[in-house]
N, CA, C and O atoms as CSV, one atom per row, in Angstrom:
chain,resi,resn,atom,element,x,y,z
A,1,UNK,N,N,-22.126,54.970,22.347
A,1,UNK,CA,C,-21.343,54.276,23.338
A,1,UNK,C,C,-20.732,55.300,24.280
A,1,UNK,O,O,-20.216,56.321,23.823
A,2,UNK,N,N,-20.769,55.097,25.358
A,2,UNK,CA,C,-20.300,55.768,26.462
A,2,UNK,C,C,-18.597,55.288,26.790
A,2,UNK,O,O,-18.017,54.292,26.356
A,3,UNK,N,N,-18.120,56.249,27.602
A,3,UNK,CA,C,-16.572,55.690,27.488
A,3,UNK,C,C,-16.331,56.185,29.088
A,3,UNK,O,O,-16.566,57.349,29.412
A,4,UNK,N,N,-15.855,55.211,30.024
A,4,UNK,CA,C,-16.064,55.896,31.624
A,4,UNK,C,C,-13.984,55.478,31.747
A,4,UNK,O,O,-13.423,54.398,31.558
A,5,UNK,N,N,-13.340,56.918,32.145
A,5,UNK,CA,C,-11.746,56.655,32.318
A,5,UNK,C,C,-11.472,56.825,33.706
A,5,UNK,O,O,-11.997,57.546,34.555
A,6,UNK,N,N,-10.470,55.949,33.756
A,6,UNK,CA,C,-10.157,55.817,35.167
A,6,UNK,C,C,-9.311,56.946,35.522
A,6,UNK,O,O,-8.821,57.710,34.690
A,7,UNK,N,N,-9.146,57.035,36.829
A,7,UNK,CA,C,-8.239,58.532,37.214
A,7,UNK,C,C,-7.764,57.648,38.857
A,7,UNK,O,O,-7.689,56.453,39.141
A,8,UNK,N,N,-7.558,58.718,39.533
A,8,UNK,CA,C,-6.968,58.379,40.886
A,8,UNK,C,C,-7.419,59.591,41.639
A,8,UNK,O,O,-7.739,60.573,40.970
A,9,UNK,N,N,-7.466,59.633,42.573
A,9,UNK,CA,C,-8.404,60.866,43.416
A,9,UNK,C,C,-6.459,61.354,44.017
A,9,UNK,O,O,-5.517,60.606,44.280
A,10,UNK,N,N,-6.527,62.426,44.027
A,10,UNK,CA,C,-5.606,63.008,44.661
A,10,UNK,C,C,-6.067,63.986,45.902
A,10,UNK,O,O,-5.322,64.173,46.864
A,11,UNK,N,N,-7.335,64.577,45.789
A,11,UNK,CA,C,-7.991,65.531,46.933
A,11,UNK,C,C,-9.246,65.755,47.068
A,11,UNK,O,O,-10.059,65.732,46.144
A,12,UNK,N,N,-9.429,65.932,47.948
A,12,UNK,CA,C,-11.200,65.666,48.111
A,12,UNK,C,C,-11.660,67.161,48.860
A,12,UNK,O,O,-10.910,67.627,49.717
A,13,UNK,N,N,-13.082,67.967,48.442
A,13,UNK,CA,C,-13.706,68.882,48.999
A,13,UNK,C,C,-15.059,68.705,49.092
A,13,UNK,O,O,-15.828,69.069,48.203
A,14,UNK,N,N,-15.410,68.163,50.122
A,14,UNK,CA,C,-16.863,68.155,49.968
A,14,UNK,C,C,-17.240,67.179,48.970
A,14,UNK,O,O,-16.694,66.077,49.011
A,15,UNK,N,N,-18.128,67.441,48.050
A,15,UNK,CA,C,-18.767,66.289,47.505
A,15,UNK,C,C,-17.598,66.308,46.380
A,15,UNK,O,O,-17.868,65.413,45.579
A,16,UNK,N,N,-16.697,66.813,46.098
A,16,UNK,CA,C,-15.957,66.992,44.945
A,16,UNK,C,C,-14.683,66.312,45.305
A,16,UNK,O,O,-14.367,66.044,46.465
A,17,UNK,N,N,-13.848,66.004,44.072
A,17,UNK,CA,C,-12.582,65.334,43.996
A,17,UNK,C,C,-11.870,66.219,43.033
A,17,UNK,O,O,-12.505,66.910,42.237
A,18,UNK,N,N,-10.505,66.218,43.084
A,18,UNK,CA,C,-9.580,66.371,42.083
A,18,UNK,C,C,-8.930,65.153,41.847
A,18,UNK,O,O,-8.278,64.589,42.725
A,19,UNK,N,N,-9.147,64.464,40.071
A,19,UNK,CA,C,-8.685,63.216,39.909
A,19,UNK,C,C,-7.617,63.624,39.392
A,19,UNK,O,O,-7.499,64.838,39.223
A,20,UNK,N,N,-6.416,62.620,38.950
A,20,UNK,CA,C,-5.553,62.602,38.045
A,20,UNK,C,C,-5.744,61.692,36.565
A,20,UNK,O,O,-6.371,60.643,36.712
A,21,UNK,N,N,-5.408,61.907,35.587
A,21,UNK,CA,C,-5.797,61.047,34.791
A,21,UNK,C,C,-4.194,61.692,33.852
A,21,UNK,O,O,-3.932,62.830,33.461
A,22,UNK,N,N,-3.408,60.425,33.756
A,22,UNK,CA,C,-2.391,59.974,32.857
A,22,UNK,C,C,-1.338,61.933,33.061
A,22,UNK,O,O,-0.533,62.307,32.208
A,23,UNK,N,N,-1.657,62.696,34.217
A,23,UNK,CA,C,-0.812,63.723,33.700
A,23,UNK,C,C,-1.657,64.992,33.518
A,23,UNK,O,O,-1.091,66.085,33.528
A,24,UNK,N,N,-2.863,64.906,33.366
A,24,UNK,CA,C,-3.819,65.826,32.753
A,24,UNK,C,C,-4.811,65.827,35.171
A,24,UNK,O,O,-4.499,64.887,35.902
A,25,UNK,N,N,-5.415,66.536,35.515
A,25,UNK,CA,C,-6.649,66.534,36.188
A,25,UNK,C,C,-7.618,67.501,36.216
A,25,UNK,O,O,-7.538,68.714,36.019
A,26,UNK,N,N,-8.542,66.797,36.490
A,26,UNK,CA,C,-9.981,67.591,36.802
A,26,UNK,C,C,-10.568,67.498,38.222
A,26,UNK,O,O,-10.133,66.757,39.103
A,27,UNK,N,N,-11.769,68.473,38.349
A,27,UNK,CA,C,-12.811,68.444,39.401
A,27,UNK,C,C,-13.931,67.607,38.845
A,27,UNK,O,O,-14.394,67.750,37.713
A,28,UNK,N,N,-14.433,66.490,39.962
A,28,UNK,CA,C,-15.137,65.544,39.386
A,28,UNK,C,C,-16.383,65.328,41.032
A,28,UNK,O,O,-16.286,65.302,42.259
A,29,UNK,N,N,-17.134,65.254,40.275
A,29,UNK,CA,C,-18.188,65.060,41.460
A,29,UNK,C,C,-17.967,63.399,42.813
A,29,UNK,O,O,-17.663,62.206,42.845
A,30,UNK,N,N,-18.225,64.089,43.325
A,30,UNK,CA,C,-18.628,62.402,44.038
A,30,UNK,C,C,-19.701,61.902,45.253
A,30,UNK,O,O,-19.786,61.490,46.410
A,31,UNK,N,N,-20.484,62.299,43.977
A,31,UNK,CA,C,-22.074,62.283,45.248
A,31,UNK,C,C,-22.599,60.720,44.529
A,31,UNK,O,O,-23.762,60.335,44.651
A,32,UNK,N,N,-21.686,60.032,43.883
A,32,UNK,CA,C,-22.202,58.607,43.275
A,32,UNK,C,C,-20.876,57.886,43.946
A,32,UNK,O,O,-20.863,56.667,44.122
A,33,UNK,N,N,-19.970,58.571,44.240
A,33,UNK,CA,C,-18.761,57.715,44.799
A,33,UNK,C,C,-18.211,58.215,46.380
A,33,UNK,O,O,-17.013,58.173,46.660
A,34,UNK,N,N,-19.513,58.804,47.595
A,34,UNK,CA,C,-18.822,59.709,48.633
A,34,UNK,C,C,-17.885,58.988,49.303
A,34,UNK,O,O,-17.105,59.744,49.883
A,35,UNK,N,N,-17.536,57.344,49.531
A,35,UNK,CA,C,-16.374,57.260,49.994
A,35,UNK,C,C,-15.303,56.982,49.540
A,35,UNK,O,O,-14.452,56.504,50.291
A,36,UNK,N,N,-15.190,57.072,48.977
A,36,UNK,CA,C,-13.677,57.358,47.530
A,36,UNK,C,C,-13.059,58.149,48.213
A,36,UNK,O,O,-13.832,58.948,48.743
A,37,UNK,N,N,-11.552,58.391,48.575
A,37,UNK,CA,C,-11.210,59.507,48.887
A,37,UNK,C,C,-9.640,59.951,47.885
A,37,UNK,O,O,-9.229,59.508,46.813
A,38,UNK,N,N,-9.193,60.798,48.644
A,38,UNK,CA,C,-7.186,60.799,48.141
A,38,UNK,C,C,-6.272,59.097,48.125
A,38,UNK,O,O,-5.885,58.658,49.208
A,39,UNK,N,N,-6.009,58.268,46.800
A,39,UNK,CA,C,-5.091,57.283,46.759
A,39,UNK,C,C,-5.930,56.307,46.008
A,39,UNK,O,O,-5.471,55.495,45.205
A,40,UNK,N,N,-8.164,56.539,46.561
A,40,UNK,CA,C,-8.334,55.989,45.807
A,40,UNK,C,C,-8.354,55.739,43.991
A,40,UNK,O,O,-8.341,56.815,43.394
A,41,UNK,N,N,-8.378,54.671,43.205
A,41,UNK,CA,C,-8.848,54.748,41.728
A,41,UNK,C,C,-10.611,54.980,41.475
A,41,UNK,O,O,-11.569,54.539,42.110
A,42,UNK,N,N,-10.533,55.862,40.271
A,42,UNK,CA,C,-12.682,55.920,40.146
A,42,UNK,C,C,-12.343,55.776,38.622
A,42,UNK,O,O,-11.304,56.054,38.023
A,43,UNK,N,N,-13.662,55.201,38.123
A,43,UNK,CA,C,-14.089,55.786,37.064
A,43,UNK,C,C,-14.954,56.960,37.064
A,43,UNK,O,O,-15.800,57.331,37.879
A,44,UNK,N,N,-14.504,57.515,35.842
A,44,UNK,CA,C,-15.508,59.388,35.829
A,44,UNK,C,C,-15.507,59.077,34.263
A,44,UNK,O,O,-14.714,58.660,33.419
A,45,UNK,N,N,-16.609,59.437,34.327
A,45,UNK,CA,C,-18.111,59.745,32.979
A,45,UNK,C,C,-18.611,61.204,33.782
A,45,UNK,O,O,-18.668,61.670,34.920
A,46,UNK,N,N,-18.867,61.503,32.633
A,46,UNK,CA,C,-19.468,63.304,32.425
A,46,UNK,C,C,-19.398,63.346,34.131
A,46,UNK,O,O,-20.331,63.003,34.857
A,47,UNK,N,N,-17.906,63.909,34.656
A,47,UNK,CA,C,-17.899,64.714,35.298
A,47,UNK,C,C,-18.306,63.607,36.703
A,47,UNK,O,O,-18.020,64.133,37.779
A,48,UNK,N,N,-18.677,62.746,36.776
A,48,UNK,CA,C,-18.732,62.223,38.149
A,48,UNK,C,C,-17.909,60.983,38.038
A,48,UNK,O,O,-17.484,60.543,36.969
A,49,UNK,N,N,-17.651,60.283,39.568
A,49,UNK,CA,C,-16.923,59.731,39.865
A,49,UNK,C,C,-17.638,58.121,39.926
A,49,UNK,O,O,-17.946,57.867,41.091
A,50,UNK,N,N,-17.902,57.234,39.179
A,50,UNK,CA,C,-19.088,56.331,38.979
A,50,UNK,C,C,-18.819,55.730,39.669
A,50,UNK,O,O,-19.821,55.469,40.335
A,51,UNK,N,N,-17.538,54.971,40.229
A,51,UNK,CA,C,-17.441,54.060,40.856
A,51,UNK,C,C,-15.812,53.780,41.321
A,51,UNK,O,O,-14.946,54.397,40.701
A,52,UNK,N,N,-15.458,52.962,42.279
A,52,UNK,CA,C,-14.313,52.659,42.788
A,52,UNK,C,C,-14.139,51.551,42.058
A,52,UNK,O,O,-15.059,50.776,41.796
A,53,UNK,N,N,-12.270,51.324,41.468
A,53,UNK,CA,C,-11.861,50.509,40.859
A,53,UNK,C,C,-10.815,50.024,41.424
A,53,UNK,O,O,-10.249,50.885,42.099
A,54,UNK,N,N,-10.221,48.845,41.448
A,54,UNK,CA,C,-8.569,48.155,41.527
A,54,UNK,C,C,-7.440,48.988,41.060
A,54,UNK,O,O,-7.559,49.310,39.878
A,55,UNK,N,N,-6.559,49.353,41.551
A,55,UNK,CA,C,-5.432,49.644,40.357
A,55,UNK,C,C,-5.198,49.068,39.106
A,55,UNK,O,O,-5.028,49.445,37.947
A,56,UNK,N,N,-5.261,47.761,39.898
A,56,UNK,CA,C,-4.658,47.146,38.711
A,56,UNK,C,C,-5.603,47.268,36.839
A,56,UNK,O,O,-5.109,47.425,35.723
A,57,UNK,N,N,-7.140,47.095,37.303
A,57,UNK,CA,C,-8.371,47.135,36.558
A,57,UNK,C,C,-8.013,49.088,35.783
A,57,UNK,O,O,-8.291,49.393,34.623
A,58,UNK,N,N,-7.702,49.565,36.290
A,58,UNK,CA,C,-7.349,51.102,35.794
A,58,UNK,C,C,-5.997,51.030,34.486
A,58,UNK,O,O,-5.850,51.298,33.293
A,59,UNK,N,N,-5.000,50.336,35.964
A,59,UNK,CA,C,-3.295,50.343,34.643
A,59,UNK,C,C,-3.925,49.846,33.105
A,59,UNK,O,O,-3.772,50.340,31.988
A,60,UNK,N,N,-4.776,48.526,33.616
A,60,UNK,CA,C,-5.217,47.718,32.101
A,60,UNK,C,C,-6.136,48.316,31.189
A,60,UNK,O,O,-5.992,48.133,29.980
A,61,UNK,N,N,-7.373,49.242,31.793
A,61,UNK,CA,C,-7.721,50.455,30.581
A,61,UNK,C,C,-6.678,51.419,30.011
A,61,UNK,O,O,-6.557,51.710,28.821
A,62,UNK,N,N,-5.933,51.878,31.043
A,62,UNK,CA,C,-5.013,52.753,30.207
A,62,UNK,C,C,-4.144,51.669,29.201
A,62,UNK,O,O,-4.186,51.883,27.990
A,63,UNK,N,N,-3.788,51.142,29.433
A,63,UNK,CA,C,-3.019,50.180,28.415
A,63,UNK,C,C,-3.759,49.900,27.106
A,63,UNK,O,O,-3.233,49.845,25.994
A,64,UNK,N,N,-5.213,49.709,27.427
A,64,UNK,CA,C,-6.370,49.796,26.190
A,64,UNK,C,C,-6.007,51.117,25.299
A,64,UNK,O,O,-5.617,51.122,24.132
A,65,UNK,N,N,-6.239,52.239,26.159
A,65,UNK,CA,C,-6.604,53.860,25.791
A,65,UNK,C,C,-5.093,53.911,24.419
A,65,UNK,O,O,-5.142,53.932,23.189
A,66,UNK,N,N,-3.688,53.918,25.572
A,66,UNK,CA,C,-2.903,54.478,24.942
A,66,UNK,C,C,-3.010,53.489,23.475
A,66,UNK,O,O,-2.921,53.983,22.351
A,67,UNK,N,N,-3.148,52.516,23.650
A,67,UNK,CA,C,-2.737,51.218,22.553
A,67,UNK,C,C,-4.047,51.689,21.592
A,67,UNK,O,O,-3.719,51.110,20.556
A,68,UNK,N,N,-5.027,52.211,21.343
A,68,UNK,CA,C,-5.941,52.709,20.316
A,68,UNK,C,C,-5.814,54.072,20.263
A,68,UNK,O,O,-6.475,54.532,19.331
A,69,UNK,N,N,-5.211,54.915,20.910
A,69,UNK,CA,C,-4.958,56.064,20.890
A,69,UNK,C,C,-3.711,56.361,20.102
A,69,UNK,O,O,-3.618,57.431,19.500
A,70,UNK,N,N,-2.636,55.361,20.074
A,70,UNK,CA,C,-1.762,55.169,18.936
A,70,UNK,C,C,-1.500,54.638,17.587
A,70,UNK,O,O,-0.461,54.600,16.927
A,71,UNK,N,N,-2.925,54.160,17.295
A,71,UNK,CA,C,-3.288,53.912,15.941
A,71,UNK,C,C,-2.968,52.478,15.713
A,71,UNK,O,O,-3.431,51.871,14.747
A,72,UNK,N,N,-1.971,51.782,16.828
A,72,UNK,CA,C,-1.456,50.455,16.674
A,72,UNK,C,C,-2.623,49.518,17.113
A,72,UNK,O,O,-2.928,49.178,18.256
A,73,UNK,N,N,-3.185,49.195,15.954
A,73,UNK,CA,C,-4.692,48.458,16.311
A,73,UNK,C,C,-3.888,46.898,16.858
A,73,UNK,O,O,-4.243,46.179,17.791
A,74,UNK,N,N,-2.804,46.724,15.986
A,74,UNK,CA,C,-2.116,45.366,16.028
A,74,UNK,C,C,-2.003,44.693,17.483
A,74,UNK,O,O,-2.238,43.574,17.938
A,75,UNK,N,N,-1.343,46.394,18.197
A,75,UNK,CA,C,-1.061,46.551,19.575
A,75,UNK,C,C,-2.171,45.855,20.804
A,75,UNK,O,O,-2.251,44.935,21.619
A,76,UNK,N,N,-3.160,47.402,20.089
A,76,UNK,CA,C,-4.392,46.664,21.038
A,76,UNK,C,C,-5.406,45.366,20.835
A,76,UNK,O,O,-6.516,45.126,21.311
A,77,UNK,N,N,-4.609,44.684,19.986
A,77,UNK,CA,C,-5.502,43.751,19.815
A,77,UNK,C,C,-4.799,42.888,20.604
A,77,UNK,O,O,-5.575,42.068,21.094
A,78,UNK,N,N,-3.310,42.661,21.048
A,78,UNK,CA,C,-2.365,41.957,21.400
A,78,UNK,C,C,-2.575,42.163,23.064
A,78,UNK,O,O,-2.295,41.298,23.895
A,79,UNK,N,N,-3.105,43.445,23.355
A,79,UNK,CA,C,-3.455,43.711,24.871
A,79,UNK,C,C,-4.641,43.187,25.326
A,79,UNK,O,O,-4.744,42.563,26.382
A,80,UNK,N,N,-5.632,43.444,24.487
A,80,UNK,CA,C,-6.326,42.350,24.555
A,80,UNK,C,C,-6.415,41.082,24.976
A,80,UNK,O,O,-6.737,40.607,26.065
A,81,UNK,N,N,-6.045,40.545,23.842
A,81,UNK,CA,C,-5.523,38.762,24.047
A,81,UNK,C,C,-5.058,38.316,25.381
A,81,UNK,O,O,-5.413,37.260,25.905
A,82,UNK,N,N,-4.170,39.256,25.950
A,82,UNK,CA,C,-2.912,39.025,26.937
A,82,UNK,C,C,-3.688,39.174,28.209
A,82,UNK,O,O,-3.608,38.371,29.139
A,83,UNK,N,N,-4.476,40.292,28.203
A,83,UNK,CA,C,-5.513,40.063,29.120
A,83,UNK,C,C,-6.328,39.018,29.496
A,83,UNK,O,O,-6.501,38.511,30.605
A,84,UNK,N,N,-6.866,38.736,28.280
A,84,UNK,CA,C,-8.074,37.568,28.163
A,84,UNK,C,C,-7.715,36.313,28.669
A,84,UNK,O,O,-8.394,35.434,29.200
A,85,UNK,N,N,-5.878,36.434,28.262
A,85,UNK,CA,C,-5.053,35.201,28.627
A,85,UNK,C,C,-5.222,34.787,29.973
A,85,UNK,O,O,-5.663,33.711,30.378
A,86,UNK,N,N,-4.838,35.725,30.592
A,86,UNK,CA,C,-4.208,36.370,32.409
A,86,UNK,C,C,-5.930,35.822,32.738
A,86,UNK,O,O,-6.002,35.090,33.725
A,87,UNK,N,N,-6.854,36.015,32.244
A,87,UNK,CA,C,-7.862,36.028,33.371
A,87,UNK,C,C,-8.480,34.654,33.279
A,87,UNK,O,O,-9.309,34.224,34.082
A,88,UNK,N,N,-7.914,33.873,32.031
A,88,UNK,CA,C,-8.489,32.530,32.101
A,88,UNK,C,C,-7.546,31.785,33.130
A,88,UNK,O,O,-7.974,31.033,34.005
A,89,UNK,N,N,-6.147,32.096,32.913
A,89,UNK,CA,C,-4.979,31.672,33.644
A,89,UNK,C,C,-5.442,31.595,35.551
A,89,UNK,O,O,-5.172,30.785,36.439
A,90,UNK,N,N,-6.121,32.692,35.516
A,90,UNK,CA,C,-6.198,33.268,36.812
A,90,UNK,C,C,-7.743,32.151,37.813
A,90,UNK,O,O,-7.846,31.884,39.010
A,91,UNK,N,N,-8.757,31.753,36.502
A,91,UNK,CA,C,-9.820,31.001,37.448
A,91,UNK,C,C,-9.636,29.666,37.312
A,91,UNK,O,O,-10.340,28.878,37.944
């Protein structure tokens, strides 16, 4: 299974970005994402920038990440749900 995390572009050089991700950034390609720029959200898998995302679609993976990243399965199962809730709510 592949795992693609969202970041936020803070600067752009050429085909390259510097993302942010939760505090931590990298240099990330973006010859799969060239108009992405600084403010936008991407997902990045090995090093490139796959695609442009929502904010909002980003806040709610990280909310996934930290909530299994803290062992509180209870948690992420509850983020889950709440999601699943929101999007039936929503059509």
């Amino acid at each position: 299974m592949c795992l693609a995390v969202p970041g936020k572009i803070v600067d752009c050089e050429g085909d390259e970005a510097t993302v942010a991700f939760e505090g931590n950034r990298l240099r990330v390609s973006r010859v799969l994402t060239p108009k992405a720029g600084p403010g936008d959200w991407v997902l990045v898998h090995a090093g490139f920038a796959i695609s442009t995302i929502p904010e909002s679609s980003a806040m709610e993976t990280w909310d996934y990440l930290k909530a299994c990243y803290s062992g509180n399965e209870v948690e992420f199962v509850e983020a889950v749900e709440q999601t699943e809730t929101a999007r039936s709510d929503e059509q």
